[in-house]
ZALUM-114700 format. One line per field, with one value per residue: residue in three letters; residue number from 0; y, x, z of N, C-alpha, C, O in turn. Coordinates in steps of 0.001 Angstrom, whole numbers, padded with zeros to 6 digits. Layout:
BEGIN
type <- c(ALA / ...);
seq <- c(NUM / ...);
n.Y <- c(Y / ...);
n.X <- c(X / ...);
n.Z <- c(Z / ...);
ca.Y <- c(Y / ...);
ca.X <- c(X / ...);
ca.Z <- c(Z / ...);
c.Y <- c(Y / ...);
c.X <- c(X / ...);
c.Z <- c(Z / ...);
o.Y <- c(Y / ...);
o.X <- c(X / ...);
o.Z <- c(Z / ...);
***
This chain:
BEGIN
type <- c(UNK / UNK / UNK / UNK / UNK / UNK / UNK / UNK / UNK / UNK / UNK / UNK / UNK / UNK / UNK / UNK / UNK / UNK / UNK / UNK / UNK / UNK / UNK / UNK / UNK / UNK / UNK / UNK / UNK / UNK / UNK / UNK / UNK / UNK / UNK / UNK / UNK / UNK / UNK / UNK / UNK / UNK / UNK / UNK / UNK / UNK / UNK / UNK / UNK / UNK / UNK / UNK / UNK / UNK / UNK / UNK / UNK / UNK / UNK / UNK / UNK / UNK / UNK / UNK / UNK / UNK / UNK / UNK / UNK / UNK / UNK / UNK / UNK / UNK / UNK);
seq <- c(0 / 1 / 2 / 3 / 4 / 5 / 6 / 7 / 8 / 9 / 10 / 11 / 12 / 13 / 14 / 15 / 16 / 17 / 18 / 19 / 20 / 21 / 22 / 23 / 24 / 25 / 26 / 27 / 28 / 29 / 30 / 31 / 32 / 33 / 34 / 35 / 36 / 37 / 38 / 39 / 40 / 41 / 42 / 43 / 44 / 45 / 46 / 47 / 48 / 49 / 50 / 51 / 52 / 53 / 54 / 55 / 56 / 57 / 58 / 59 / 60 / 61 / 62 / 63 / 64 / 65 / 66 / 67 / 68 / 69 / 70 / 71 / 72 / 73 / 74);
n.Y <- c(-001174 / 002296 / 005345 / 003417 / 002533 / 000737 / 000080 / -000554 / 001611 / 003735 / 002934 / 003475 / 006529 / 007435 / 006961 / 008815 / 010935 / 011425 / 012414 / 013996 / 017131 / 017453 / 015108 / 014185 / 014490 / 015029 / 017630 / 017920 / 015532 / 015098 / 013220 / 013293 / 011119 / 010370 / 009367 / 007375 / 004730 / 003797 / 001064 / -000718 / -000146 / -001195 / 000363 / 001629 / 001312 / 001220 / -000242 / -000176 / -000084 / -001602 / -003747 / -002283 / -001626 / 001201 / 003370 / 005581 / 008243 / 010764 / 010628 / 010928 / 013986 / 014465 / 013655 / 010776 / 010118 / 008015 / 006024 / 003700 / 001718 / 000462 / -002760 / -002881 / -001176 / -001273 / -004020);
n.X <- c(000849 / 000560 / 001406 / 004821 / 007642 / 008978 / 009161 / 009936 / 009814 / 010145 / 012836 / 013805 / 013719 / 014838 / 017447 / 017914 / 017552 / 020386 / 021202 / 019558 / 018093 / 015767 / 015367 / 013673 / 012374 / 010324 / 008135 / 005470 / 003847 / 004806 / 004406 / 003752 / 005015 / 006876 / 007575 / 006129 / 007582 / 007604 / 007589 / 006568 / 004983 / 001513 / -000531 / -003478 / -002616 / -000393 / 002233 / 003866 / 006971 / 006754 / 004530 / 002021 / -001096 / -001736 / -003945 / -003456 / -004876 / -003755 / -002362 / 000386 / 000409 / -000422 / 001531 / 001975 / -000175 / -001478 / -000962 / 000941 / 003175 / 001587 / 000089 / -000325 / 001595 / 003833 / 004859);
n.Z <- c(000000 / -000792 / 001075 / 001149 / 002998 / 002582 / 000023 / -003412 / -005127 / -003598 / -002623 / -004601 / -005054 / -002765 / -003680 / -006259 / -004840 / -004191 / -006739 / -008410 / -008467 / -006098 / -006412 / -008337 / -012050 / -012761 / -012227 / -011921 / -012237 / -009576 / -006119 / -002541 / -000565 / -002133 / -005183 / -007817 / -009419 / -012599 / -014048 / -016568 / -019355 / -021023 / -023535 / -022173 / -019688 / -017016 / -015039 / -011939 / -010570 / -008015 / -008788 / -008843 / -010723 / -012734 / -014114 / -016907 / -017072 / -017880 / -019548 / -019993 / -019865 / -022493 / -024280 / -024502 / -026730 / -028106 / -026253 / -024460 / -025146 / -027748 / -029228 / -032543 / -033040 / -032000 / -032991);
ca.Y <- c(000000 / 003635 / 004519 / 002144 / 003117 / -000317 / -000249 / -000652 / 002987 / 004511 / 003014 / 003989 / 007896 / 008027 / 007187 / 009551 / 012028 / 012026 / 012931 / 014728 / 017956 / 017123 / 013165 / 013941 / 015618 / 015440 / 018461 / 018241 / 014726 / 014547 / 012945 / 013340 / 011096 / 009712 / 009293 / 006048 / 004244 / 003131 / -000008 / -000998 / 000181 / -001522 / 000544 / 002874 / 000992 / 001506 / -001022 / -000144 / -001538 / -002408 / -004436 / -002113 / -001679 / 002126 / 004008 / 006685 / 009197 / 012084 / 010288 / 011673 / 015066 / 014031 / 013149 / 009639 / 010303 / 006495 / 005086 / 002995 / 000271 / -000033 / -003400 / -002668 / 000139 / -002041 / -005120);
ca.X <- c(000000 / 001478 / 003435 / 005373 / 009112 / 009803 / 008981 / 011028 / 009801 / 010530 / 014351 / 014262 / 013367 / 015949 / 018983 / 017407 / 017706 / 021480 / 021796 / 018964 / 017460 / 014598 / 015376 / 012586 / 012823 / 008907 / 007662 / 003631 / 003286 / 005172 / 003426 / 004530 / 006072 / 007905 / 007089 / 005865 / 008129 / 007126 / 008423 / 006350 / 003388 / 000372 / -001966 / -003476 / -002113 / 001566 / 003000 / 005211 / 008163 / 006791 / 003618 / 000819 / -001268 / -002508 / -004690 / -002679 / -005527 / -003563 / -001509 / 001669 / 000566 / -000513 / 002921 / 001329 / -001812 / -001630 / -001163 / 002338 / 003237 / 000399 / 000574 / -000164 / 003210 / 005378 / 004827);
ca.Z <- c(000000 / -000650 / 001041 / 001575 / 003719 / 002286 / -001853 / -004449 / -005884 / -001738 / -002554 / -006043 / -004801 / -002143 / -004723 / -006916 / -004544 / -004099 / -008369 / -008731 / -007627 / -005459 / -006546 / -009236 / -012731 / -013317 / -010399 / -012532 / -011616 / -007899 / -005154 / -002033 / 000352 / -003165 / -006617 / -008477 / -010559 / -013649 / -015174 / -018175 / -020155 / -021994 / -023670 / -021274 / -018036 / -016270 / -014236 / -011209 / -009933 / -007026 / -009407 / -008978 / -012227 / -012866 / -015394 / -017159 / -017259 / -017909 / -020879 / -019722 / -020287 / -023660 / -025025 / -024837 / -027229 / -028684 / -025180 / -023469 / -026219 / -028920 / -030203 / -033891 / -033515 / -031338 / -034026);
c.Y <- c(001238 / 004015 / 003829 / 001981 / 002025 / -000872 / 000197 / 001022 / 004160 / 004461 / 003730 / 005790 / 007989 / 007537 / 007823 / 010596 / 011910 / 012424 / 013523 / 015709 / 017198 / 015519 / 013051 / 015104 / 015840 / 016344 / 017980 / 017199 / 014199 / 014296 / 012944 / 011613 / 011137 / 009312 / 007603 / 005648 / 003262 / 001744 / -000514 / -000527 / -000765 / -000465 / 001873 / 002302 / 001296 / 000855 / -000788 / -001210 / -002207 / -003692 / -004375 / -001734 / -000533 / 002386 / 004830 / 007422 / 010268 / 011839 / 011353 / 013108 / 015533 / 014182 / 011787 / 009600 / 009031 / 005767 / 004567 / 001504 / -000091 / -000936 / -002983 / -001648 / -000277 / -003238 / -004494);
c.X <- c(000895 / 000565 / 003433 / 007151 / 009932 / 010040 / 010227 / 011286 / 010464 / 012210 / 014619 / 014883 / 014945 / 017558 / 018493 / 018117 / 019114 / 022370 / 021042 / 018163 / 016513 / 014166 / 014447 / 013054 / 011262 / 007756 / 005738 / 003876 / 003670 / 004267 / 003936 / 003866 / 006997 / 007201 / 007070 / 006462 / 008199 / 007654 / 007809 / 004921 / 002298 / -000743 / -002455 / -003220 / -000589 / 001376 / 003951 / 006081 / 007841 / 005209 / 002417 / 000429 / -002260 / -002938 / -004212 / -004013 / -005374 / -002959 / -000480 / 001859 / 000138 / 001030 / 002769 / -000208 / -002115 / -001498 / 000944 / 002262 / 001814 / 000991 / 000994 / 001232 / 004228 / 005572 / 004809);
c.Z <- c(000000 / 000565 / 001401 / 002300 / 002941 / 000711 / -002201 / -004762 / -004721 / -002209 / -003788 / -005923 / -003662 / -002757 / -005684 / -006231 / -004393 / -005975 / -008919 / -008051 / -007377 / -005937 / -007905 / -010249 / -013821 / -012085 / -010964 / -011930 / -010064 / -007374 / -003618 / -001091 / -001040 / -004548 / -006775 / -009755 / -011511 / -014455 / -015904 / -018430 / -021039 / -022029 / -022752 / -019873 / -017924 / -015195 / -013220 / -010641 / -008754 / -007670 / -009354 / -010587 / -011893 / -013876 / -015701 / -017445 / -017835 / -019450 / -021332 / -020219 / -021488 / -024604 / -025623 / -025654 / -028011 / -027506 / -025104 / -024991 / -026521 / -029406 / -031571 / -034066 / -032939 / -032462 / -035603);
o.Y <- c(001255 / 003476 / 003265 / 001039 / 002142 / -001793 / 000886 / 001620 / 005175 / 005491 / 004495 / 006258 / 008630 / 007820 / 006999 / 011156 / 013111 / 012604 / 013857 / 015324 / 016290 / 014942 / 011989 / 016124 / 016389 / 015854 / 017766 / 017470 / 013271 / 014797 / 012271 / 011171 / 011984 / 008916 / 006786 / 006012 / 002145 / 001808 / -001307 / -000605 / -000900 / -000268 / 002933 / 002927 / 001575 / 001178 / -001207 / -002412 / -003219 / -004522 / -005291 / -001576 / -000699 / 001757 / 005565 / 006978 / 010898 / 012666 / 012145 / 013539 / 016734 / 014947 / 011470 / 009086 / 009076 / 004640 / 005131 / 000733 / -000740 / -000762 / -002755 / -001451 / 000119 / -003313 / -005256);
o.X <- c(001898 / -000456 / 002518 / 007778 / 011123 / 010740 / 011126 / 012360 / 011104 / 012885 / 015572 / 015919 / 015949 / 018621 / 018696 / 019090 / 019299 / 023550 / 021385 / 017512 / 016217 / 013082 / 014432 / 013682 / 011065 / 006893 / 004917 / 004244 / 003129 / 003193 / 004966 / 002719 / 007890 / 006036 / 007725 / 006092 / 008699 / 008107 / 008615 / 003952 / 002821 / -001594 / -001832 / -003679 / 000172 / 000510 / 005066 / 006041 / 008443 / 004899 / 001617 / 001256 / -003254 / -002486 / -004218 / -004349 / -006313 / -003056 / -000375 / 002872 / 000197 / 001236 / 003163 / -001209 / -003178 / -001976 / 001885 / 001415 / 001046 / 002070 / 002159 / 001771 / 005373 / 006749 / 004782);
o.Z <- c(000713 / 000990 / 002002 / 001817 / 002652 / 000292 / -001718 / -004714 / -004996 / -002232 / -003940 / -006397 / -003974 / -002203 / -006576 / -006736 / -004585 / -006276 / -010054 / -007080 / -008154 / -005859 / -008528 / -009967 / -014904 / -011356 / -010073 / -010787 / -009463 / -007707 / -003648 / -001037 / -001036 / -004526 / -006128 / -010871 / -011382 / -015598 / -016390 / -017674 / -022145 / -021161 / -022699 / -018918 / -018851 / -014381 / -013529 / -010379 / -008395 / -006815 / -009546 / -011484 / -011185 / -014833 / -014714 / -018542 / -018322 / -020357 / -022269 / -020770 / -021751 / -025547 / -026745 / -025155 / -028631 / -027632 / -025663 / -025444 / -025811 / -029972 / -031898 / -035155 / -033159 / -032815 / -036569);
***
């Protein structure tokens, strides 16, 4: 459950922070205690490292306007 003192994304964030300002270099989507780190996309879901499965709603700002790996454009 976020937080979590003990996730993957919790360790990810505090070696972040000793190479990057404020450990994060996306301030629009911060969350606080620690940001959620993403490790793979389908479609309109994102996967974190620690193996929750979210809804990209925002579609990264719309940068993502086809979605996280479209079959038909990854194949």
């Amino acid at each position: 459950m976020y937080p979590d003192p003990k996730s993957k994304s919790q360790h990810l964030y505090n070696r972040a922070l000793s190479s990057l300002p404020g450990g994060n270099t996306r301030t629009t989507v911060f969350m606080k205690p620690y940001p959620i780190y993403a490790a793979r996309g389908e479609g309109c879901r994102v996967f974190d490292v620690d193996g929750n499965e979210f809804i990209d709603c925002i579609n990264n700002f719309t940068a993502l306007i086809i979605g996280t790996v479209v079959f038909l454009l990854y194949t």
